[in-house]
C-alpha positions in Angstrom: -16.6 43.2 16.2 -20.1 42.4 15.2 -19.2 43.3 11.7 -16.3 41.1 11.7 -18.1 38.1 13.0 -20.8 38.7 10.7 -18.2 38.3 7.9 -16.6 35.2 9.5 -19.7 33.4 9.2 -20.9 34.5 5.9 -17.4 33.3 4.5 -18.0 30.1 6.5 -21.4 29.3 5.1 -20.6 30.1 1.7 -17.5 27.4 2.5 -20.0 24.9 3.5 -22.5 25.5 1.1 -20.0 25.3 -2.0 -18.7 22.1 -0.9 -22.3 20.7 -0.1 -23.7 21.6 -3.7 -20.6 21.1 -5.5 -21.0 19.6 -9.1 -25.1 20.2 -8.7 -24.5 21.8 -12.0 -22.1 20.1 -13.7 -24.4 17.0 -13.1 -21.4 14.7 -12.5 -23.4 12.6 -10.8 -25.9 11.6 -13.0 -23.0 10.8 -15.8 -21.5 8.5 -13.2 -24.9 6.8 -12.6 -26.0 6.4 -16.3 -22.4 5.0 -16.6 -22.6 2.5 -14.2 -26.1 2.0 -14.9 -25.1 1.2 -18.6 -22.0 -1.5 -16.8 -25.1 -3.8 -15.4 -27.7 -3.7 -18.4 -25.2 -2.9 -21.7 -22.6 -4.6 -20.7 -23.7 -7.5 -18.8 -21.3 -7.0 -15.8 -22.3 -9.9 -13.6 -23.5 -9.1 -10.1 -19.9 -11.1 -8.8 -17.9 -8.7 -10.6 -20.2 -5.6 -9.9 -19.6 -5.9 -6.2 -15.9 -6.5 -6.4 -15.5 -3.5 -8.4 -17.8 -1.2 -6.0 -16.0 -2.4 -2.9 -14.8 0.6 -1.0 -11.6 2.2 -2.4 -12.0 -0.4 -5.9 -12.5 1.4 -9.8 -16.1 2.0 -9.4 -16.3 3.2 -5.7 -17.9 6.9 -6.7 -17.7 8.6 -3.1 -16.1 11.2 -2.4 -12.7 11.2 -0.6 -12.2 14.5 0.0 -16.0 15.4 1.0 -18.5 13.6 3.4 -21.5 15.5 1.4 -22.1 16.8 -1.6 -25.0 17.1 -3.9 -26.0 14.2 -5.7 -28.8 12.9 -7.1 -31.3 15.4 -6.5 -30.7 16.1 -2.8 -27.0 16.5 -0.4 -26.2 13.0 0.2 -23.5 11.5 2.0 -20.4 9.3 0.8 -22.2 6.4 2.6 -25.9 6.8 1.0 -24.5 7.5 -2.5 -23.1 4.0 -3.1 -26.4 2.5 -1.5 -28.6 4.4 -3.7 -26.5 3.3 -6.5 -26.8 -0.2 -5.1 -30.2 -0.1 -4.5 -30.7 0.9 -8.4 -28.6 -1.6 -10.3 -29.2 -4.3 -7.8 -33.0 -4.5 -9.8 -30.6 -5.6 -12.6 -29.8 -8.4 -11.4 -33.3 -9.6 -9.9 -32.9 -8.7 -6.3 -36.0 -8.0 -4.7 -36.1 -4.7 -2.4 -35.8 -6.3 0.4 -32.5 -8.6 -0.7 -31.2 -5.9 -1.6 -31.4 -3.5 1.5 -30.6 -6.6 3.4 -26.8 -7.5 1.7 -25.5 -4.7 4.0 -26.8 -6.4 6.9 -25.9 -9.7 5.9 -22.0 -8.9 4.9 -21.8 -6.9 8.2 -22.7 -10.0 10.7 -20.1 -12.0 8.6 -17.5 -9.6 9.8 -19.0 -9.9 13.2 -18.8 -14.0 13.2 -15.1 -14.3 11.6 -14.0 -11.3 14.6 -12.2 -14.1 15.9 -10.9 -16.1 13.1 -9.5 -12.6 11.6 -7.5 -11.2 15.0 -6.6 -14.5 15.4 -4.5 -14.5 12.1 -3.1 -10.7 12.9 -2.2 -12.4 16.0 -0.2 -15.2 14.4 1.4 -13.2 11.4 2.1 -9.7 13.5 5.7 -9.8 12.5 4.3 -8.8 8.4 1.5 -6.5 10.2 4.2 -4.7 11.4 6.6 -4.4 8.5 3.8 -3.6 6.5 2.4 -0.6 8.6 5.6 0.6 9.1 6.0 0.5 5.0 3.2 2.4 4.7 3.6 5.1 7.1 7.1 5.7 5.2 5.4 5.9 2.0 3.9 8.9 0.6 0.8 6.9 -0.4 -2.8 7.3 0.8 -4.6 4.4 -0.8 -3.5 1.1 -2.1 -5.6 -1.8 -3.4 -5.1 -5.1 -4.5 -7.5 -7.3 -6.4 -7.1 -10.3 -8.5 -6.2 -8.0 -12.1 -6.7 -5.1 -10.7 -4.5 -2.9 -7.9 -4.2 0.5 -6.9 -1.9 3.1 -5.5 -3.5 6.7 -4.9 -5.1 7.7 -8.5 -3.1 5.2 -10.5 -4.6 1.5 -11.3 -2.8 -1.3 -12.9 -5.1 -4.0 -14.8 -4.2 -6.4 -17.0 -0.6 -5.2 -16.9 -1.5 -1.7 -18.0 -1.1 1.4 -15.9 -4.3 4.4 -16.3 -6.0 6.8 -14.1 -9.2 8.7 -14.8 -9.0 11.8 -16.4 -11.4 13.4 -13.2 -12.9 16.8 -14.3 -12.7 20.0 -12.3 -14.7 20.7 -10.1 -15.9 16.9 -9.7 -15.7 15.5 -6.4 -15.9 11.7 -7.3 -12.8 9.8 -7.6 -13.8 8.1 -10.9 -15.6 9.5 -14.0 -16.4 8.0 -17.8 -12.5 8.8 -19.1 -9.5 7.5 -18.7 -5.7 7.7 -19.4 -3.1 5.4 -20.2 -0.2 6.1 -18.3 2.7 4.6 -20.8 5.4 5.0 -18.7 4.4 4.3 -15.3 5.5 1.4 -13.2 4.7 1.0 -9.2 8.1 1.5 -7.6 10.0 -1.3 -5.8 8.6 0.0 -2.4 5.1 -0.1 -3.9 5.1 -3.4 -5.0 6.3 -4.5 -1.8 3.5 -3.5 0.0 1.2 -5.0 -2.5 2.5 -8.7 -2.6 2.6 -8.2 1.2 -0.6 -6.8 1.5 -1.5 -9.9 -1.1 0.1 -12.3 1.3 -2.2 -11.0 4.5 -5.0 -11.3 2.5 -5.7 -7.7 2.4 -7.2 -6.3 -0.5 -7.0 -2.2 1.0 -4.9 0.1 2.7 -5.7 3.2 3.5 -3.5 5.8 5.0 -4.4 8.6 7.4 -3.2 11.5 9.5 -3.3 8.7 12.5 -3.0 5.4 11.6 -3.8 3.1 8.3 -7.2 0.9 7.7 -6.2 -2.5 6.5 -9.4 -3.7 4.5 -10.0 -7.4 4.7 -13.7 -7.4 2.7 -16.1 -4.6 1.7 -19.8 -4.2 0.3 -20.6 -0.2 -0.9 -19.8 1.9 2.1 -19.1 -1.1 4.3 -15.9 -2.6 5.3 -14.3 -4.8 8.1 -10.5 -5.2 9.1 -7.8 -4.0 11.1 -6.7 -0.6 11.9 -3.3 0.5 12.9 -3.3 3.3 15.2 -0.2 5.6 15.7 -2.0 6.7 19.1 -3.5 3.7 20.3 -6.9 4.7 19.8 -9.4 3.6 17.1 -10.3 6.3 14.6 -13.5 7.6 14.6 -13.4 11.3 12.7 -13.2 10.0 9.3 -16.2 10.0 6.8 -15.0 6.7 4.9 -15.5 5.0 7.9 -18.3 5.2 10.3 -17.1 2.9 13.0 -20.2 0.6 14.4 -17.7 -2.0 16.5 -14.2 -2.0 17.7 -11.7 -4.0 19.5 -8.7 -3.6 20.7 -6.2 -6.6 19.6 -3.0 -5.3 21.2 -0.9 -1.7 21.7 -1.4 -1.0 18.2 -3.8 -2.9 16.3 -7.4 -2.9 16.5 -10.3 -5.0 14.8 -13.1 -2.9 13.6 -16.6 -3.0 11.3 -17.7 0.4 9.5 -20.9 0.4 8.3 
C-alpha cells in the first residue's frame, strides 16, 4: 500500500512539475518577448494599438490557456504575471514611468467598477440578444471568439483584413501565439459563426469565452484584466478558472452575472 502510494505521488509530482517548467528549455518564452519587444521599438506599434492587441483572448495575448503556470522568464509564473511583466517591459517604450505603468491596471479596473451600472443596465434592456447569443454559443463547438475592428477570432483561427491564418504553435509550447503563421486559403467562419460575431458586434462585446459552465462575455480588457458579463448554466459565478481571477461579482438576474477579473 505504501509502495503504491509512494508511486501515485511520484507520478503526480512529475505531472506537476512537467507542466510547471514546460518550454524552460525550448525558451519559448523569451522568443515571444524579443518578438513583441521588437512590435514596440522596430515596428513602431503605437501604445493604442499595443493594448488592443494584448487585450485578453486578442493576437498577442501570450498566456497560457491550457496552464495557470509554467516557466517563463526565468522563474514559474502565472498566466496573470506573464502579460504584466510583459507590460511592465514595453510600457518603457512608450515613456511610461514605473509608476503609470503599474497603475493602468488599477485605473482600467475602477472604470469597470464606475460603468457597473451603465453596463447591467444595457444587459437589462437588450436581454432578448443576451439570450440568443448564449444560447448560440452553448450550441457551438467553439471555446473562444473575438471581435475587433479588422481583426476577429474563433478558437485558433483569426480573420484580419479579410484573410484567414492561425499560428503555426510549436510542440511543446504552451502559449497560444508564437513568431509564425499560416494562411489558411480556404477557410471561411461558417454562417453560425458569423452570427454570433455581428451579434456579439451589435452588444458591444468584443470576447466570448466558452466553458464547462457558462460563457464570459468580455466587454473591455487590459493584460490579464477584464470586465463583463458571465452567463452561468448553474446560476453561480465562476470562480475555478485561471483566465479569470474573479475580484467583484453581481448577480443581474437567474442567469447573468456582472463581474471584474483582475
Amino acid at each position: 500500500m505504501q509502495k503504491t502510494l509512494t508511486l501515485l505521488f511520484l507520478i503526480f509530482s512529475v505531472s506537476i512539475f512537467s507542466q510547471e517548467y514546460l518550454n524552460k528549455t525550448e525558451k519559448f518564452d523569451l522568443e515571444l518577448f524579443k518578438y513583441l519587444d521588437s512590435l514596440t521599438t522596430e515596428d513602431k506599434v503605437s501604445v493604442e494599438d499595443y493594448l488592443k492587441y494584448s487585450k485578453p483572448f486578442s493576437k498577442w495575448d501570450i498566456r497560457p490557456v491550457e496552464y495557470e503556470k509554467i516557466w517563463a522568464l526565468d522563474s514559474i509564473r502565472t498566466s496573470s504575471e506573464i502579460s504584466n511583466f510583459f507590460w511592465g517591459g514595453f510600457s518603457q517604450h512608450y515613456n511610461f514611468t514605473e509608476k503609470e505603468a503599474g497603475d493602468k491596471p488599477n485605473q482600467f479596473l475602477r472604470q469597470g467598477q464606475i460603468d457597473e451600472k451603465i453596463n447591467e443596465d444595457f444587459l437589462e434592456k437588450n436581454i432578448k440578444n443576451f439570450n440568443t447569443l448564449s444560447l448560440l454559443v452553448i450550441k457551438s463547438k467553439n471555446q473562444i471568439y473575438l471581435n475587433q475592428i479588422s481583426l476577429q477570432r474563433v478558437d485558433n483561427i483569426f480573420k484580419e483584413n479579410g484573410k484567414y491564418w492561425r499560428y503555426i504553435i510549436p510542440k511543446n509550447s504552451p502559449f497560444p501565439i508564437s513568431t509564425k503563421i499560416k494562411i489558411e486559403e480556404k477557410f471561411k467562419f461558417d454562417s453560425n459563426q458569423i452570427k454570433i460575431l455581428e451579434l456579439m458586434k451589435d452588444l458591444k462585446i468584443y470576447a466570448a469565452v466558452q466553458t464547462k459552465t457558462g460563457i464570459f462575455f468580455l466587454l473591455d480588457g487590459f493584460t490579464d484584466n477584464s470586465y463583463g458579463y458571465y452567463y452561468s448554466l448553474t446560476r453561480n459565478i465562476e470562480k475555478e478558472n485561471h483566465l479569470f481571477e474573479i475580484m467583484i461579482s453581481e448577480q443581474i438576474n437567474d442567469d447573468f452575472y456582472y463581474y471584474i477579473a483582475n
